[in-house]
Steps between C-alpha positions, in 0.01 A plus 500: 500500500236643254188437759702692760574789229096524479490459890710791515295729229189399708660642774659786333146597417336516831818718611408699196162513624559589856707735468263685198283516813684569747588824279164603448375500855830677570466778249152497289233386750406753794353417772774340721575133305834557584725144280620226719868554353475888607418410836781244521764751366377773761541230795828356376624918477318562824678263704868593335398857631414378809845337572654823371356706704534279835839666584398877436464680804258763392203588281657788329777237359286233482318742285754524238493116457141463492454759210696263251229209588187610316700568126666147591235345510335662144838382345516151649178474399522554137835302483264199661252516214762537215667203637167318540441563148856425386430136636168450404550579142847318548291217583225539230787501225684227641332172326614705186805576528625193672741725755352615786821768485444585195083540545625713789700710254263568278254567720724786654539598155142557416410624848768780519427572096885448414417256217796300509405138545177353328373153326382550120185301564122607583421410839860632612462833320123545668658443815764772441280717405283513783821476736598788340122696568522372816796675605389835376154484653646444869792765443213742374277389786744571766591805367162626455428393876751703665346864377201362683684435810702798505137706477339282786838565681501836452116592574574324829807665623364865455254449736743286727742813474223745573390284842874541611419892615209435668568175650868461567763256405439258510115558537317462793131517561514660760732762389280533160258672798689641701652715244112572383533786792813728349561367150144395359185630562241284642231619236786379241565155651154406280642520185807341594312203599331484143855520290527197715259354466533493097884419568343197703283361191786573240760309727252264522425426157915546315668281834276238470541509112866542507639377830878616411388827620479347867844523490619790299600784811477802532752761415527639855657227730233584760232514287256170443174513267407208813597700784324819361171292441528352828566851660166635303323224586614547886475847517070427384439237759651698815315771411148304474581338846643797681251759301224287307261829534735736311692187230364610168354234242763548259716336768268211592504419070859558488551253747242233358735576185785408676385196658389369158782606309742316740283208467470512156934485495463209750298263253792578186800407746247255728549619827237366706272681700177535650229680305234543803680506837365580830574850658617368823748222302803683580781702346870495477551825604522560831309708773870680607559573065134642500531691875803681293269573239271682746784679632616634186116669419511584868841700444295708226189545692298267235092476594444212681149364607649166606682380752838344434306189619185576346626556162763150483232268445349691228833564333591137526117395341638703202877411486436101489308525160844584353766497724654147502518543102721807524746363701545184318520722181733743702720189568503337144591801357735626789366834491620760741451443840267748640308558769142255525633283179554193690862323469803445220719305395804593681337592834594828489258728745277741333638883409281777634377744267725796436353801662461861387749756651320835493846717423447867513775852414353506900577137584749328316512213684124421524212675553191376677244411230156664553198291473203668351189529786177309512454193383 
């Protein structure tokens, strides 16, 4: 009985230790060393969402289910570690004690700082006492992380909410340009680019250091920090395959941004992909989803040097550096389904972007909207 009480505080420590670590890379280290037991927790959550969701009919209801899954998983998370640490110095105590109950109840005693249950003798009380530190450090740890999620959360939803006017909802790419003829100057699209293009690197850096914010949404149901991304990133390569004379270079960085910030996400949640591909390997889109595309800058009169069939296989040379990441993203996260983001979950068909209705004192009902002339 005694050599499996010290079998047990051997493995009481290791728990100890994993789940110090497992902590650490969670909250502390940066640089997307995202714990084992976090990872597990997400999954486990992930998958009760998923049958949860099966039956819901649409996005916009689906939406209210979904919202609940990212502070679930920040909760289930710290109860994991607490309980990790409740057995593990459970363990540790039991060879002194002689209970494993009652090494379990002091242990819960220390960890939670109630102070009702402790053994009067040295190693015991050294063990309480760091139970005790322990249980403060991860409650101050978690609650010192979630200011620095609500910040990256928030820096990434004003642009998100700005993108919405000038690229629809949900966005679209082509949209994004179309609307570059009534709503957006073309000499402004420049500096729209290059927000993005920092919103890119930031993104890029705070997701991959703390992947919960994959799955916190935003606070429009039609609104996606993914979708908008992708539409940006769209809206950059049409125009350098249907216009590469007239794309500016804040567009062509914006969109090396993008590519790297999505890849960058990929490597903290390991979704596989390939960092050099050909230009001719292929996309999921298809030609009819891009001919629509063409249709909607034809509708506005957009500049076009290219031929519909000039300008696919340059469009598709681009798309395949970062395509087949955003739709597997798009589909772990169940983000809404728009137009070019590949499939979900439930198989429901993409939504168009909601278009502007020029209302007048003239024409109440609609308007025609004026484009500006040139190009």
């Amino acid at each position: 009985m005694e050599t499996t009480r010290v079998v047990g505080a051997v493995l009481g420590g290791f728990i100890l230790l994993g789940t110090s670590m497992s902590v650490l890379q969670t909250l502390v280290m940066p640089g997307g060393h995202v714990g084992r037991l976090f990872k597990a927790v997400d999954q486990t959550i992930d998958r009760v969402f998923r049958v949860a969701t099966r039956p819901v009919p649409s996005y916009q209801q689906r939406y209210r289910v979904l919202a609940f899954q990212a502070p679930l998983v920040l909760a289930g998370t710290l109860i994991c570690w607490l309980a990790a640490y409740l057995l593990g110095y459970g363990l540790v105590l039991w060879p002194e004690t002689g209970s494993l109950a009652g090494s379990v109840r002091e242990a819960g005693s220390s960890l939670f700082t109630l102070g009702f249950a402790s053994t009067a003798t040295g190693g015991p009380t050294a063990t309480d006492f760091v139970a005790g530190a322990t249980g403060l450090i991860v409650v101050a740890l978690l609650i010192a992380y979630l200011p620095t999620l609500y910040n990256a959360f928030n820096r990434r939803e004003t642009e998100v909410t700005l993108v919405a006017v000038r690229a629809g909802q949900p966005a679209w790419g082509p949209e994004l340009l179309a609307r570059s003829r009534f709503i957006i100057a073309m000499e402004n699209l420049p500096e729209f680019y290059r927000q993005w293009e920092r919103w890119a690197a930031d993104v890029a850096e705070s997701h991959s250091s703390y992947p919960i914010l994959l799955r916190f949404r935003s606070p429009h149901p039609m609104g996606s920090w993914l979708v908008a991304l992708l539409a940006v990133m769209d809206s950059a390569a049409l125009w350098s395959a249907v216009s590469p004379s007239e794309l500016p270079l804040q567009a062509r960085l914006t969109l090396a941004m993008g590519i790297r910030c999505l890849r960058q996400l990929a490597d903290s949640v390991a979704i596989p992909y390939n960092p050099d591909p050909r230009p001719d390997e292929g996309i999921a889109l298809s030609r009819e989803e891009f001919d629509q595309g063409i249709q909607r800058l034809q509708s506005v009169d957009f500049h076009m040097e290219r031929t519909p069939d000039e300008a696919w296989p340059h469009f598709q040379g681009w798309r395949v550096n970062y395509e087949s990441i955003a739709y597997r993203l798009a589909y772990n996260i169940d983000a809404v389904p728009a137009a070019w983001t590949g499939p979900r979950r439930s198989g429901e068909q993409p939504m168009a972007p909601q278009r502007i209705v020029n209302r007048t004192p003239e024409s109440p009902e609609g308007a025609p909207v004026a484009f500006r002339r040139g190009k």
